[in-house]
N, C-alpha and C positions, 0 to 999 in steps of 0.2 A: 445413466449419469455416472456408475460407481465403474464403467471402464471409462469413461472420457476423464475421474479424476486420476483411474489408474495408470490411465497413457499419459497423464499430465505431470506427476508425480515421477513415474521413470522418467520422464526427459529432463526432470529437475534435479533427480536425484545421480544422471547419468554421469560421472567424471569429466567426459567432454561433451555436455551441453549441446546441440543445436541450436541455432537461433528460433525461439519460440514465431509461431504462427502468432496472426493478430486475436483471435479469441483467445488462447492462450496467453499472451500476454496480457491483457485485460483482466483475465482473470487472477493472474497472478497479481498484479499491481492492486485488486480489488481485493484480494488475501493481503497482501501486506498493510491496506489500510482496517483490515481486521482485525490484524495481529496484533498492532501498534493502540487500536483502541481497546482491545481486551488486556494489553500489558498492565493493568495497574490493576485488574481486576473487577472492575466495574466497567460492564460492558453496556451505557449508560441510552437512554432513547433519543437523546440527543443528538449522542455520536454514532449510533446508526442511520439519522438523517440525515446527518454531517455526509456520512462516507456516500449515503444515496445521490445526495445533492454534488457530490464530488463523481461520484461516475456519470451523473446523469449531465454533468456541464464537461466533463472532458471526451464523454465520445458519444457528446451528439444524442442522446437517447431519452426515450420516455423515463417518468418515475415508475412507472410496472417494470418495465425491461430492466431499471437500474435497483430494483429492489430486489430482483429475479438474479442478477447480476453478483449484488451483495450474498445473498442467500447462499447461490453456490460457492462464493467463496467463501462462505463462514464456514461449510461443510468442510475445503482442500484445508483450510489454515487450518481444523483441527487435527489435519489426515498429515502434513506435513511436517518434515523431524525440523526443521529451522529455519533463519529468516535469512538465513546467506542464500538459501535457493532461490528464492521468490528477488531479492535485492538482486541477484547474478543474472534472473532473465528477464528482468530490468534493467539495468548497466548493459547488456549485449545488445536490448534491441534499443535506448532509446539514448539520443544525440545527450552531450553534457548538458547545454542548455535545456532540454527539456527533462534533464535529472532535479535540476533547479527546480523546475513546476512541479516535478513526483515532490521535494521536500516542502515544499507550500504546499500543496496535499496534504502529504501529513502532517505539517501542525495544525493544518487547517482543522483535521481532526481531532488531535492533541487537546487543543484550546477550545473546542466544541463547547465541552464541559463548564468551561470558565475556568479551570484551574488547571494548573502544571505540577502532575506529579515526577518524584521522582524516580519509577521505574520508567516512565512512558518520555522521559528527557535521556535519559542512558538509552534505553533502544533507538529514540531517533540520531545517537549521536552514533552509533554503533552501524545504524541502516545508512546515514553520509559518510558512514567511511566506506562500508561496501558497495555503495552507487558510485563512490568516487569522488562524493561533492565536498570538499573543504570545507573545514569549522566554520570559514567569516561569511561562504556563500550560504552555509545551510541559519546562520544567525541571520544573514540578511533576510531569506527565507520566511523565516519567524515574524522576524520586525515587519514584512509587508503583512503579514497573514494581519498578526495585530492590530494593526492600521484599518485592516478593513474590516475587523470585526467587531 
């Protein structure tokens, strides 16, 4: 596991990037929803269900496999120097519209909790800028997540 986060890690850390492989990218999308629920510093059981129930409806997969999933990427997020890597091979591999679903993702996370701190509102504003997703589409974002929670 500690080369596959190693080989994962150089190609993030690489100045010119590759386009991430789809376990790879998985995984990295499954660290940014880690990073963003540990930003406030309470890294709640809630929103480790939250993120499971978010990997486990976006690619199709059991709750074992999506808790296996989380798991490793608790490990990269704490192995990784910052959140523009993981947001960069996100934006390279997935369409804008589907940057839109990465940010309902994470407020989906976000608002796990019931509440909206403000370190974990600053880094999602900071992760729609590096996805590329606009202020009004990452609010619209938010306002569906709320709607349905």
């Amino acid at each position: 596991m500690q080369v596959m986060f190693g080989d994962l890690l150089k190609t993030l850390l690489d100045p010119a990037p590759t386009r991430l492989p789809e376990p790879d990218a998985r995984l990295a999308l499954a660290a940014l929803l880690v990073r963003v629920a540990r930003s406030d510093g309470d890294y709640a059981e809630v929103e480790i269900a939250r993120i499971d129930k978010v990997l486990a409806r976006q690619y199709g997969i059991g709750p074992f496999e999506a808790a296996k999933l989380r798991r490793d990427a608790e490990e990269l997020e704490s192995q990784a120097p910052d959140t523009v890597r993981f947001t960069r091979a996100i934006k390279d591999a997935v369409a804008y519209e589907d940057r839109q679903s990465v940010m309902e993702q994470l407020w989906e996370v976000v608002l796990a909790d019931g509440a909206r701190d403000d370190e974990e509102d600053s880094l999602l504003r900071m992760v729609a800028n590096f996805l590329g997703v606009n202020d009004r589409d990452s609010a619209l974002a938010r306002q569906r997540v709320e709607r349905r929670l």
